[in-house]
C-alpha positions in Angstrom: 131.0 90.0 92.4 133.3 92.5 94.2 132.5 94.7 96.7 132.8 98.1 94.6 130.2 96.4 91.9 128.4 95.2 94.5 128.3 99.0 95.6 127.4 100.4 92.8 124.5 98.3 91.6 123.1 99.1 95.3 123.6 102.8 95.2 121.2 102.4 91.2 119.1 100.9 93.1 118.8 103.0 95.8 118.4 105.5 93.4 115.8 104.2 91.6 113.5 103.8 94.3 114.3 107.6 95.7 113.2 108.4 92.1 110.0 106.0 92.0 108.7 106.9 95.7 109.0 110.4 94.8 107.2 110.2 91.3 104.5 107.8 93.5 104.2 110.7 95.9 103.9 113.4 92.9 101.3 111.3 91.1 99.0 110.9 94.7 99.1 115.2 95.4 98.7 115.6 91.3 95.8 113.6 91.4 94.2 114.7 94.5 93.9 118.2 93.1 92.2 117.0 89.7 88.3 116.6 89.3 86.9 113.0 89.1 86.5 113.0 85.6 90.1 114.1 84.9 91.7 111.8 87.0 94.9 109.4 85.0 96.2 107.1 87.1 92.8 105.7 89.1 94.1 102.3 90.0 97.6 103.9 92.1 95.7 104.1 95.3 94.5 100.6 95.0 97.7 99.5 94.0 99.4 100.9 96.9 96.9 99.9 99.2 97.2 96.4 97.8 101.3 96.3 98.0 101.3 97.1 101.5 98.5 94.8 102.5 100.0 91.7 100.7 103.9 92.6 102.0 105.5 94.4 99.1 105.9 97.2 101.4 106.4 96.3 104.6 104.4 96.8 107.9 106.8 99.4 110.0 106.1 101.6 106.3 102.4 101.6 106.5 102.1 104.9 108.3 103.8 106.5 105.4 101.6 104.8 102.6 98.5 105.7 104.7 99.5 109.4 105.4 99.4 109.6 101.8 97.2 107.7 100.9 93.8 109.2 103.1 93.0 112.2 103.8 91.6 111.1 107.3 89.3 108.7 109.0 86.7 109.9 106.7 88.6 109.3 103.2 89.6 105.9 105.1 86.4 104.7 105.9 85.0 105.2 102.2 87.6 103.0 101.0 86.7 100.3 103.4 83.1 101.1 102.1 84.3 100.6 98.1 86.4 97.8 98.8 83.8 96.4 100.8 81.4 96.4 97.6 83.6 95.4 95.5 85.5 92.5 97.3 84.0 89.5 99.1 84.5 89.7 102.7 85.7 85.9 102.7 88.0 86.7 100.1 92.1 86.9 101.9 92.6 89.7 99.6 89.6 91.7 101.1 90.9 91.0 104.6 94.7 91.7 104.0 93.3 95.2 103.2 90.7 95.5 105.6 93.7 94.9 108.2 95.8 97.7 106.4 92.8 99.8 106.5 91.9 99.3 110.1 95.4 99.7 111.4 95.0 103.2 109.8 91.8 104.0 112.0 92.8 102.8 114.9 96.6 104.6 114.5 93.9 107.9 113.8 91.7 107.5 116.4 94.4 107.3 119.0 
């Protein structure tokens, strides 16, 4: 493949996730301003919160997922609480996320 194709496929792709990350972003302050019951996209949190903890986005990114994400230690610490009914504790998908919760609190609290 030559360079200036080579180019050109990165800058569409480059693109494309300017264009996904901001309609992500959109989605998260949309939602945050609707009532419970008119929510549409329930599962985005989660699926963010999963794709950083498994390595889809990676680590030196968390602090911008997070600062989306929750609202503060509060909003953070009721996630851990969900998750926590919801997942067993042994499970490595419960602590994958447990760790991307934490590092949130503890990059908070400092």
């Amino acid at each position: 493949m030559l360079k200036r194709e080579r180019d050109a496929k990165q800058k569409k792709l480059d693109k494309l996730a300017f264009v996904l990350g901001y309609g992500v972003f959109n989605t998260i302050q949309d939602e945050a301003s609707r009532s419970r019951e008119d929510k549409r996209f329930n599962s985005l949190r989660s699926m963010l919160i999963k794709m950083c903890s498994f390595g889809l986005i990676d680590e030196r990114d968390w602090s911008l997922v997070q600062d989306i994400i929750f609202a503060g230690e509060k909003n953070a610490k009721s996630w851990l609480e969900l998750l926590t009914k919801s997942l067993d504790p042994k499970n490595e998908e419960f602590i994958q996320i447990e760790r991307f919760i934490q590092d949130y609190l503890e990059r908070f609290s400092s």
